[in-house]
C-alpha positions as CSV (number, residue, x, y, z in Angstrom):
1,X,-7.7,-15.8,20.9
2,X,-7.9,-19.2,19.5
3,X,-8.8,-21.2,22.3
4,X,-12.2,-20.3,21.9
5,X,-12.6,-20.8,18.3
6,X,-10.7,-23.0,15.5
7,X,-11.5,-20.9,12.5
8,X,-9.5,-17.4,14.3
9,X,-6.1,-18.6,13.5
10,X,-7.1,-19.3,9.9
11,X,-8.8,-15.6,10.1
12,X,-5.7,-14.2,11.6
13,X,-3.2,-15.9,9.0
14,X,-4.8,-14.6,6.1
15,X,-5.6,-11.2,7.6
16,X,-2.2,-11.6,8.0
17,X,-1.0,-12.2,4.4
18,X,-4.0,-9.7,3.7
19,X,-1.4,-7.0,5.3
20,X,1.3,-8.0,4.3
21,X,0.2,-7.8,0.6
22,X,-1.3,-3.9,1.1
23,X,2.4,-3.2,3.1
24,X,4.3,-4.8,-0.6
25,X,2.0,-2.7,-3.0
26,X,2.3,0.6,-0.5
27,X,6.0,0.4,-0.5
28,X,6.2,-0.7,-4.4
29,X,3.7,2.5,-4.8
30,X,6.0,4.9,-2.8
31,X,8.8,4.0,-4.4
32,X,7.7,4.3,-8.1
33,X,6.3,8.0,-6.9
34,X,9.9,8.9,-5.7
35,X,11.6,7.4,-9.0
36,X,8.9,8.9,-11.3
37,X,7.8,11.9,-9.5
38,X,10.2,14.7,-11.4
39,X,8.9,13.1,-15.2
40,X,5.4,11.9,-13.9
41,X,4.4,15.7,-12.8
42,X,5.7,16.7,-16.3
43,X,4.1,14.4,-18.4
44,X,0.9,14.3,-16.5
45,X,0.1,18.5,-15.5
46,X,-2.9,17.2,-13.5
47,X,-1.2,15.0,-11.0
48,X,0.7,18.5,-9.4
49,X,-2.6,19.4,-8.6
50,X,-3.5,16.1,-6.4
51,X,0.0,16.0,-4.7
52,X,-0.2,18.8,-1.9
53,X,3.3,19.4,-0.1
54,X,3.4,18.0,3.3
């Protein structure tokens, strides 16, 4: 992809880091929701109403 054009592996590293950044903050995110979910839902009555079981 390269080959053609110097500036795509610069594009591609930072979409790169770009991912691996949003992968980081989903996993941190999912893993606060699991450890806070029981005292989040009862400290905050309106979040039940987002969360819809799967």
């Amino acid at each position: 992809m390269d080959v053609d054009g110097g500036v795509s592996g610069e594009v591609m590293w930072f979409l790169a880091m770009l991912l691996a950044v949003f992968a980081v903050a989903a996993i941190v995110i999912v893993v606060a929701q699991r450890r806070t979910r029981r005292t989040a839902v009862a400290a905050m009555p309106g979040r039940a109403a987002d969360e819809r079981p799967r």
